[in-house]
Steps between C-alpha positions, in 0.01 A plus 500: 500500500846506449541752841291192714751243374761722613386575826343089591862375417699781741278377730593115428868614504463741848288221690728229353796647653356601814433134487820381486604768784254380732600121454870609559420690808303205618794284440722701672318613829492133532875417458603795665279492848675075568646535846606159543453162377591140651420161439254319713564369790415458850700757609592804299737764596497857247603837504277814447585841386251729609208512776176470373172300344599213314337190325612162529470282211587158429661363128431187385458229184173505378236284718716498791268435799536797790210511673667337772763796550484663817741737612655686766725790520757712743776718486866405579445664838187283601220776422174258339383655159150456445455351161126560350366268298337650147134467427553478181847383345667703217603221263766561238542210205791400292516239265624274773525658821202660730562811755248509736461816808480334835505708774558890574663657760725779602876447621588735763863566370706389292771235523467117581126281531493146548204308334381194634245303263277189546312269319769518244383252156732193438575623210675827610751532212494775263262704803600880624406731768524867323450770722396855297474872607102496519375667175153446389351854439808561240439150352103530482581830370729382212279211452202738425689688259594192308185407505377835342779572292400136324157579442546828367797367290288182336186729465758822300644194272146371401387815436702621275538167289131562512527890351829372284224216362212746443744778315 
């Protein structure tokens, strides 16, 4: 009995901090692959790093309306980016602010882009354009994990207050 309680809570504590990994690593693939960010407006100018795919999202106050958006993109040098539209958004809540995916597409090189948006909502203030390094196999990766890691986490801590209960 006593080996069982030993081994269900190791299991709690090993899943619980491969947990708390995951959730860091999720955090920080996300911080760390922002390329740019600039307010909305019609016309954006930013700077890239690195060739490459990347996902354009847009940052805004909860129930901002931006179905409207429509956008258009080229390099400094005139070259027209095609920006795809996502079938199905990525959304990302906060308490107060939404982060929705917009468009891919893949900058030919790096250096300056010039963004020119439509259908921009009256109430504009507080809204982003956030361009990220385009990640989503590491993210539905880490997201899995957490995912895992939780249920094998909640299902080590039941059982063993369930063997601690029945000692």
């Amino acid at each position: 009995m006593e080996t069982r309680v030993i081994l269900l809570s190791g299991t709690a504590v090993l899943f619980g901090l491969a947990l708390l990994y995951s959730i860091y690593s999720l955090v920080r693939t996300m911080r760390n692959s922002l390329e740019a960010s600039v307010p909305l407006s019609a016309s954006m100018q930013f700077s890239l790093p690195a060739a490459g795919k990347k996902t354009l999202y847009i940052q805004g106050p909860r129930g901002a309306n931006l179905s409207r958006l429509k956008f258009s993109m080229k390099t400094s040098s005139g070259i027209q980016v095609e920006l795809k539209k996502i079938l199905v958004p990525v959304k990302v809540s906060g308490l107060s602010t939404v982060k929705l995916s917009f468009a891919d597409f893949e900058s030919p090189d790096r250096g300056d882009y010039l963004l020119d948006a439509s259908g921009i909502p009256e109430t504009k203030k507080d809204l982003k354009v956030l361009i990220y390094q385009k990640n989503t196999f590491t993210m539905i990766g880490l997201i899995m994990a957490i995912v895992f890691s939780s249920l094998i986490t909640i299902g080590s801590v039941v059982m063993t207050l369930i063997a601690l209960k029945h000692r």
